[in-house]
N, C-alpha and C positions, 0 to 999 in steps of 0.2 A: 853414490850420487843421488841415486831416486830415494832413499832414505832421509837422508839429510835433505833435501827437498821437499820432501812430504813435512820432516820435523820443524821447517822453516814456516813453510804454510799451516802449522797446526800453531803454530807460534803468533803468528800473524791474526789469527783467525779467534783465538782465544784474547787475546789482548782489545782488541777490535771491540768485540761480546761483550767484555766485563768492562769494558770502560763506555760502553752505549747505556749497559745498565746501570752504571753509579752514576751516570751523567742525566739519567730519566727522572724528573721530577716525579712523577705519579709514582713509580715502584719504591725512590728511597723518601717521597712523603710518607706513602702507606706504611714504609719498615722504622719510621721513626713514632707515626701514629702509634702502630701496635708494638711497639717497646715502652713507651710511655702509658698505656693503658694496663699491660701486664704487671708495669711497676704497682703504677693503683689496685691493683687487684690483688696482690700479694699483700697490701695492708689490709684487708679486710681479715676478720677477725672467725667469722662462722664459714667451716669447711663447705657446706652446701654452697655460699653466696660465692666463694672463691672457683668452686669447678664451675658454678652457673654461669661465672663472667667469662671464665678459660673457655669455654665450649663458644659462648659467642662473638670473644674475640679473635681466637685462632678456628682455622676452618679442619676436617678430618686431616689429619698429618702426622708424622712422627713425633715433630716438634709437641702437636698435642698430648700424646701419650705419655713421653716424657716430661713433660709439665703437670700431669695428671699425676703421675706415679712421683713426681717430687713433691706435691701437696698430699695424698695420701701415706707417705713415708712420714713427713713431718707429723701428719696427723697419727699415726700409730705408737711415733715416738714419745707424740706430747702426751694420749690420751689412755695409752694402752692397748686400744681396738677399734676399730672402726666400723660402722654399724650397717647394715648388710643393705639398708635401702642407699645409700650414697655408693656403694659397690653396683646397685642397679642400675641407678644411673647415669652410671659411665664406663661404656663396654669401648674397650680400646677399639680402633680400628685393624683388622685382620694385613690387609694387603698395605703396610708403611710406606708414605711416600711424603716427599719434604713438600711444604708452601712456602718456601723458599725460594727466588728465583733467581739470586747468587748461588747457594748453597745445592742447584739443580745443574747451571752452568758449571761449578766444581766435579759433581760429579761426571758429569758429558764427560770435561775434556780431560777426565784421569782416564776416565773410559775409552778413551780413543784415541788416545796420546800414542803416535807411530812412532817412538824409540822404546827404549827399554824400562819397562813399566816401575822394574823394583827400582830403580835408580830413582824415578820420579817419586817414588813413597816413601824412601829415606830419605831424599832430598826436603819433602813435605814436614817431616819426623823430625828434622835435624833442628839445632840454634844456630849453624853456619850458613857461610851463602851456597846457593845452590853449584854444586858441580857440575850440573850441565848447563851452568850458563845461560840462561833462556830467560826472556823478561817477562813471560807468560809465565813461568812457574815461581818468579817471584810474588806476581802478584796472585797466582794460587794459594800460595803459602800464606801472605795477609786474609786471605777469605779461609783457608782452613784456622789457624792458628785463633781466629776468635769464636768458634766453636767451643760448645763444651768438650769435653773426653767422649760420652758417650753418640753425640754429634757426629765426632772426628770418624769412630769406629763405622757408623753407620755410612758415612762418605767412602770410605778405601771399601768396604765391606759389598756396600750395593753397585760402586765402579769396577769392584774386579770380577763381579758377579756376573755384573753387565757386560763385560769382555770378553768372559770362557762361554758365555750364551750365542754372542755374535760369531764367537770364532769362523764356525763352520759356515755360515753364511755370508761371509765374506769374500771377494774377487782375491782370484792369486795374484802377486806380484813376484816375478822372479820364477825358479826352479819351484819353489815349496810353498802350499798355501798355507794361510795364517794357522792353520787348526795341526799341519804337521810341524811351525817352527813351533806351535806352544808345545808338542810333545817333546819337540828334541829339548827347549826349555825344561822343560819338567828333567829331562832325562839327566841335563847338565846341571841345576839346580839342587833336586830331590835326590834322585837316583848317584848321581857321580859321587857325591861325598860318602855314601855307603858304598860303594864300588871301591873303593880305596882301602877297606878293610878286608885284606886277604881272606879272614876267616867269615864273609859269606858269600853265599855261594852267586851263583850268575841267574839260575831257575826264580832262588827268591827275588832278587832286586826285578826281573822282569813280571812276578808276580804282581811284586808291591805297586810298581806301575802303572800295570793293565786295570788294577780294582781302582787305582786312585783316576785315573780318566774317567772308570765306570759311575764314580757316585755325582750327585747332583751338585752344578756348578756351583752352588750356596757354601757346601762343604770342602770343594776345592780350595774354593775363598777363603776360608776361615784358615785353611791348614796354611796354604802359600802367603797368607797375611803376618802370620805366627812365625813361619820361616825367615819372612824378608825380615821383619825387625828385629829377632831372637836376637839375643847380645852376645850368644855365640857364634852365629852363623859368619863371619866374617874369617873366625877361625877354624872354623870346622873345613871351609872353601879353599883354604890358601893351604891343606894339607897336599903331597902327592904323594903316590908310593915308595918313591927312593928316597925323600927327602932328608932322613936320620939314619941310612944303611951305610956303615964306614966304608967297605971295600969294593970291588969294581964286581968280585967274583960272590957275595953275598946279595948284591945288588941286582945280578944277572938269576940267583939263584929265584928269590923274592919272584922277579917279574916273572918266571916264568909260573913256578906257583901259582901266580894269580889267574896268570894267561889260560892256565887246565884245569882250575878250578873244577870246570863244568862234569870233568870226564873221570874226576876222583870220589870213590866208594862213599856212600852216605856213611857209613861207618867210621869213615876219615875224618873228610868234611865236617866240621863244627865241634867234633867227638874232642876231648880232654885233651889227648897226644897232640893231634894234628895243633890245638890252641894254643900247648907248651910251646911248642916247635916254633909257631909262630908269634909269639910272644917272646921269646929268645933273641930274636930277632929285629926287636923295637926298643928304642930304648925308652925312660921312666916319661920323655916329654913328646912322643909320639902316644902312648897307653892313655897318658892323660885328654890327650886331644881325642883320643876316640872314646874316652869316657862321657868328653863332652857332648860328644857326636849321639851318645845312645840314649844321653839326658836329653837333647835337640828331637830326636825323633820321637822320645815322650810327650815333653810338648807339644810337636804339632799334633802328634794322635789325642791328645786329650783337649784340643782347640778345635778339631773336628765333629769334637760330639759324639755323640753314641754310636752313629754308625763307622766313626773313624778308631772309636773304641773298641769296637766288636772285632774289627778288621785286627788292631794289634792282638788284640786275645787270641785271633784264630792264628797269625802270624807266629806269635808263642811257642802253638804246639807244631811247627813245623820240626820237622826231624834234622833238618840241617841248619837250626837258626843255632848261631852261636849261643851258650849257657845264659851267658849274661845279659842277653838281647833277653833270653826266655823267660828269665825272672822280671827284668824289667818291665815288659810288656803285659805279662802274665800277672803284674801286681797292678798293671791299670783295671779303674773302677768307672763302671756306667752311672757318670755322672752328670744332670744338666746345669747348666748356666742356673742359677737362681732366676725364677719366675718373676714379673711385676705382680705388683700387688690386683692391678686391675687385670692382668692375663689370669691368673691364678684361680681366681672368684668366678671366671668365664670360662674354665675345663673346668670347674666343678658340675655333675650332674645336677639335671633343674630340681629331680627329686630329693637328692639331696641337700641344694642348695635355700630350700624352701623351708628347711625345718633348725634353718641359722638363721642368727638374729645381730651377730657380733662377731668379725672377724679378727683373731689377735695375733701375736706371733707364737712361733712352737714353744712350749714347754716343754725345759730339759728336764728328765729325770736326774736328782744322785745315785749316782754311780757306787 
């Protein structure tokens, strides 16, 4: 009852918000002014005049970066290279934040939204109506949905950020405060659909756990972002352990297996036998589902970025991680997200940034 209560008044409260601010003259003059200014300025012709208007018409923000980085892309496309004093500049700004005041109102109330989060991001994701019924998250989904792509990410991306940061600081309601239901979350989400795989063991998935609490909520985000909309995750979730075991006594066999997992020899545990044995015992549309399941956990490890990378590497060499976990993981690669063009120019060092005159794209070698 206090749930659905709290979700009523977040309802209430968010509707309220966004219909004060599309009903303000000042805020939607100003957002039709600088749409219509941006259009002029995208026909100008010399890349210098183009970022010189963009700096003065948009103020330090995401919005700007992204706008920068799409006229510097075009310009490398049309030109080849781009010349090292217009890389000066325009130094992105470090700490992202939207000038936007719909698009900061979106973020608030995904960030604080008291029911259940993932439900509100496919909801957001989806072309149908919303399944929770809510007339605040319809009109959510009108303010995300005209966003670009890289917009949209930066919204779920900085509100679930903004989430796992307040956790802890949050008042309890009920038995468990906010910071212990996001772990049992995690446990039910993350942890369970691996738990379902007889062949690992219970030490690992409590590992996997504890390091993924430990890394900085930025990385939380990116992985649980990956998870909720993954196009397998719906089936990876709706697996359970008896689900494809024919007899009663095969059945009882399985669960306990799983149940001693903890207490059986590393030798056993993950080793070739123990895998036959329990692969005998799945049939061809259960294997497939956990194949899914170990491509899913690919992805989120490689949506987390390097240090979610490092983490499956070292996961790898676990002695009781099943074969095919080992390979898989073990063939992830430390790799980042491609740079903008204007972050890129700004980790270069000054000394050597001094003695370039023209920034182009890489040149492939033939092979």
């Amino acid at each position: 009852a206090d749930g659905q209560e709290a979700i009523n008044s977040w309802n209430s409260t968010v509707c309220d918000t966004i219909d004060t601010a599309e009903t303000n003259w000042l805020i939607m003059a100003k957002k039709a002014m600088r749409e219509k200014l941006l259009e002029e300025c995208k026909t100008l012709q010399n890349i210098d005049q183009k970022l010189d208007s963009l700096r003065e018409i948009m103020p330090p923000s995401v919005e700007l970066n992204l706008l920068v980085e799409e006229q510097l892309q075009e310009e490398m496309k049309k030109e080849g290279y781009i010349h090292s004093e217009i890389l000066e500049k325009n130094r992105p700004q470090q700490h992202e934040e939207t000038c936007d005041i719909l698009t900061k109102i979106l973020i608030n109330s995904i960030a604080f939204f008291p029911g259940p989060m993932n439900e509100l991001i496919v909801d957001l994701n989806s072309d149908g109506d919303s399944r929770l019924k809510l007339k605040a998250i319809d009109k959510l989904k009108e303010l995300y949905t005209e966003l670009s792509n890289e917009m949209q990410e930066y919204v779920l991306q900085t509100a679930l950020t903004t989430t796992i940061s307040s956790l802890e600081s949050l008042p309890r309601f009920g038995s468990l405060s906010p910071y212990q239901l996001y772990v049992k979350a995690i446990d039910q989400g993350l942890i369970k659909p691996l738990r379902q795989d007889a062949r690992i063991s219970e030490d690992i998935l409590t590992e996997c756990k504890n390091i993924f609490l430990a890394v900085p909520p930025s990385v939380q985000a990116r992985v649980l972002l990956k998870g909720i909309l993954h196009p397998v995750s719906k089936l990876v979730n709706s697996i359970t352990p008896m689900e494809n075991v024919d007899d009663k006594e095969n059945n009882k066999e399985l669960e306990t297996n799983i149940g001693e997992r903890k207490n059986l020899d590393v030798h056993v545990v993950g080793g070739p036998v123990s895998q036959y044995h329990e692969e005998q015992r799945m049939d061809k549309k259960t294997l497939a589902k956990m194949e899914a399941q170990a491509e899913m956990v690919r992805d989120l490890l490689t949506a987390g970025g390097v240090v979610a990378v490092k983490l499956g590497q070292m996961l790898a060499e676990h002695p009781r991680m099943p074969n095919e976990y080992q390979r898989m993981l073990g063939s992830l690669r430390e790799e980042n997200d491609p740079m903008r063009i204007a972050q890129f120019w700004w980790n270069i060092p000054s000394a050597v940034k001094c003695q370039i005159t023209d920034l182009g794209p890489l040149l492939e070698q033939d092979q």
